[in-house]
N, C-alpha and C positions, 0 to 999 in steps of 0.2 A: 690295757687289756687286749684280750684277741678275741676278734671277733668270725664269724664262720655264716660260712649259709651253703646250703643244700639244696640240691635242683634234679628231681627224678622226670623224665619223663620217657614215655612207650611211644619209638617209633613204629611206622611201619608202610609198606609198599606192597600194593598188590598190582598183577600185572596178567591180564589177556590177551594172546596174539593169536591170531587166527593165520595161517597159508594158504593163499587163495589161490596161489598156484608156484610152481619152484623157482621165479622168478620175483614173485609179490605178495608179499606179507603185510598184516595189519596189525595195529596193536591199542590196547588203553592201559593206561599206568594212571592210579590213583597212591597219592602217598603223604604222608604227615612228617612233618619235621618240625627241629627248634634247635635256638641258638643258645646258650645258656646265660640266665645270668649276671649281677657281679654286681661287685664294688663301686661308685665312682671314685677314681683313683688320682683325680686332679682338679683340688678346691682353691681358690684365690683365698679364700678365707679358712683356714684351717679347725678341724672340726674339735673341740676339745671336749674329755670324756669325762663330764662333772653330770651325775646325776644318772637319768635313764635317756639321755642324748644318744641315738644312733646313728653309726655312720650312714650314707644314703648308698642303697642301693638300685639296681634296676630289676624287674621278673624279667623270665628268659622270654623271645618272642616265637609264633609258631607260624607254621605253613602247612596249607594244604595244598596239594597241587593236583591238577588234571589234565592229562596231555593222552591225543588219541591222536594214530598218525598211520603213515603209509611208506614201506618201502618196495621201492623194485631195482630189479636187475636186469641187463639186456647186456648179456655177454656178445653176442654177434656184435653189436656196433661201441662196444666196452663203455659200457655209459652205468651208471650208477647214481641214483637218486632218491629222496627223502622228503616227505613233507609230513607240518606235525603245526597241530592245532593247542594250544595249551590254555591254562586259568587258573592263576595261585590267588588262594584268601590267604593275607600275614594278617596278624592280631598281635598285638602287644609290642609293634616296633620299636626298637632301637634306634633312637635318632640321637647322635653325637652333632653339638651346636654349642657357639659360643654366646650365650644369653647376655644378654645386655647387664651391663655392669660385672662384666666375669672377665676375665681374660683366658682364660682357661675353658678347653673344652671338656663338658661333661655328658652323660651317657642320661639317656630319660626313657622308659616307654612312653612314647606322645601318639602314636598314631594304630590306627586300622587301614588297611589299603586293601587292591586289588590291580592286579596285572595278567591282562589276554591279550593273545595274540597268534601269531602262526610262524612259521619258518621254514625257507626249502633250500636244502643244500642238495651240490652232484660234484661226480665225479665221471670224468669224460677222457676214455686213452685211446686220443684215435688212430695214432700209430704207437707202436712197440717202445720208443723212446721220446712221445709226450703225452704229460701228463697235466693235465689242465682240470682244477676244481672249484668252486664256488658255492657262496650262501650270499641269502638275503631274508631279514626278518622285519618285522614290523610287531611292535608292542605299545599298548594303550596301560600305562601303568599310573593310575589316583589314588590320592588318599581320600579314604572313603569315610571315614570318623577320626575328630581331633582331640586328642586330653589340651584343653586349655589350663589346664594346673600343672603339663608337664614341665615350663618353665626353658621350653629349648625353642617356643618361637614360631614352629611349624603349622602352616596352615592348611586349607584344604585348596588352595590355589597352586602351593609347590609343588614344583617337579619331585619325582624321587630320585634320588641320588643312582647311579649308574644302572640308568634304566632309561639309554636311545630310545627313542619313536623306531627309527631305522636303522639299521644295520645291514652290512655286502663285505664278501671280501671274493677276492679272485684272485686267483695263484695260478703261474702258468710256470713247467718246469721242462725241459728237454735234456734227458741222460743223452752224453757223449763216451764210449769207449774210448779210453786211451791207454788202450793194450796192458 
């Protein structure tokens, strides 16, 4: 047989900046998202379709997010820079994990979390042909409620998956003419 499933949901993004003056601006950005859905698509034990047996799915998981920040400008000394405060709630994660006795990874909503933090990047051209830029963030990202029936293992002790405490990156580059 075939089987189907359907995943509607309204996103949305609203967003405040204020110009505190032609160099420096504010802003807040509240917005909702989500991931969709699905199938699990890789069973060690194959699912056979005798009766009202269904194949296992996953719900889609969602985010809110809130990020309020600051930028400015300072053309005399060509410097450019950012800083931004943020806080996402997910609910209904997707956690892909190979459960004990599976060899195959499968897909579960298991978890509720949260992740805050902040981040400041710039950009700095202190002469005509260098340009020199960097970030550096910091995020505190927990699982904040566990489905113990999700069957993929995850506790409230785990890390979440690509989500550094810290982050930096620095790039320095110097254009040369060669006519």
């Amino acid at each position: 047989g075939e089987e189907s499933l359907d995943f509607q949901e309204v996103t949305w993004r609203g967003i405040l900046a204020y110009d505190i003056s032609d160099e420096v601006s504010t802003y807040v950005n509240v917005s909702k998202g989500f991931k969709s859905g699905g199938f699990v698509q890789r069973l060690t034990n194959p699912v056979t379709r005798i009766g009202d047996d269904q194949l296992p799915t996953f719900e889609p998981e969602q985010v809110t997010s809130y990020e309020a920040g600051l930028k400015a400008e300072i053309p005399d000394y060509g410097l450019r820079f950012a800083l931004a405060a943020f806080y996402s709630d997910y609910t209904n994660i997707q956690v892909a994990a190979n459960p004990p006795g599976q060899f195959n990874t499968i897909t579960a909503n298991a978890a509720e979390a949260s992740i805050k933090g902040i981040e400041v990047e710039f950009t700095w051209i202190p002469l005509p042909a260098l340009f020199i830029q960097g970030a550096a963030g910091y995020q505190d990202a927990q699982y904040d409620k566990i489905d113990e029936n999700s069957g993929v293992g995850v506790t409230l002790d785990d890390d979440l998956i690509r989500t550094p405490e810290f982050s930096s990156n620095l790039g320095v580059s110097y254009r040369i003419d060669l006519g």
